[in-house]
C-alpha positions as CSV (number, residue, x, y, z in Angstrom):
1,X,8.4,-4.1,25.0
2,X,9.9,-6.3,22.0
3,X,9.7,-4.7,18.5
4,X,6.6,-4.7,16.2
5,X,8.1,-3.8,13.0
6,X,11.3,-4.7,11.6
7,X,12.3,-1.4,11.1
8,X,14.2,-1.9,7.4
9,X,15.8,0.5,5.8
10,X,17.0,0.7,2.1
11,X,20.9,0.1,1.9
12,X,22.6,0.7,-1.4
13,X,25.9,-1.1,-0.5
14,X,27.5,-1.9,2.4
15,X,30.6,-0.8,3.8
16,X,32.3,-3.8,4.3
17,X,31.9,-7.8,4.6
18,X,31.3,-7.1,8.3
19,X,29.0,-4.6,8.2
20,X,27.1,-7.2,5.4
21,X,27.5,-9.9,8.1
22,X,26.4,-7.9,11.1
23,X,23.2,-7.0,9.4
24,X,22.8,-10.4,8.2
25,X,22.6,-11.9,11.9
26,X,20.1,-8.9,12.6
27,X,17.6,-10.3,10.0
28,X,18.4,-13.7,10.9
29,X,17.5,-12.9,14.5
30,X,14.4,-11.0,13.5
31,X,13.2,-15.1,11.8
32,X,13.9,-16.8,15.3
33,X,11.9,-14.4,16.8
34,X,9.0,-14.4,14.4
35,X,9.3,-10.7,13.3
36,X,10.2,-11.7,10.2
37,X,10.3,-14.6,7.2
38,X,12.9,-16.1,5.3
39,X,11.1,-16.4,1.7
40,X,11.5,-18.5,-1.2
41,X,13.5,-16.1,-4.0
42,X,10.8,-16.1,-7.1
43,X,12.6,-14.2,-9.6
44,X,16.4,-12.8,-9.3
45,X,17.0,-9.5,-11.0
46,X,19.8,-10.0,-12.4
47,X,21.2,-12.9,-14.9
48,X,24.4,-13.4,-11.9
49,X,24.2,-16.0,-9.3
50,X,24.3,-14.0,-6.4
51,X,24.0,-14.6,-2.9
52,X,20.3,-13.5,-3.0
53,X,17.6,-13.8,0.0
54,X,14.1,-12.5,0.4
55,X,13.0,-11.6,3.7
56,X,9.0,-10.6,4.5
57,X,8.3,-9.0,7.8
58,X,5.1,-10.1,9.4
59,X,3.9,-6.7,10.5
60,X,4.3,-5.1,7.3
61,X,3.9,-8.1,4.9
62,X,6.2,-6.8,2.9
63,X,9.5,-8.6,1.4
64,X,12.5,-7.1,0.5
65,X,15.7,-8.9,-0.9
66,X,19.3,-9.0,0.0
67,X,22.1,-9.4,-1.6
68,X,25.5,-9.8,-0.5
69,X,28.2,-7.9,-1.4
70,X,30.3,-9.7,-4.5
71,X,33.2,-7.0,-5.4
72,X,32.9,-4.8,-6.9
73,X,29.0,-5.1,-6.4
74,X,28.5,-3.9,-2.5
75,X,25.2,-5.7,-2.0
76,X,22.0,-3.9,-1.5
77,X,19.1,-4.2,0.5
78,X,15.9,-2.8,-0.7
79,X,11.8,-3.7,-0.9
80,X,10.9,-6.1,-3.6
């Protein structure tokens, strides 16, 4: 039975660029599939021009952002 939720967790940095990248094609597979929704980014919270995307899940309507990582920033991932 395919997935229902997207099953997000908060990350507060990530390990390394691969770990980032690895995650990345996750929620980039969870839009082809329709469990989840790239979004337009309506307010950045921070004054840097980061690599910032929002992502809402369709089960939970809820959008969370992500940020790659930008040493020595380690990118987060977290509800909006």
């Amino acid at each position: 039975m395919p997935p229902t939720d997207c099953d997000w967790k908060v990350i507060e940095g990530f390990g390394s660029d691969e770990e980032y990248e690895r995650f990345r094609a996750r929620i980039v597979e969870q839009t082809k599939s329709g469990l989840a929704k790239e979004e337009r980014v309506k307010r950045r919270y921070s004054g840097i021009d980061w690599d910032e995307r929002w992502y809402r899940c369709a089960a939970t309507k809820q959008t969370w952002r992500l940020v790659a990582p930008d040493p020595p920033f380690n990118g987060i991932f977290e509800p909006v």
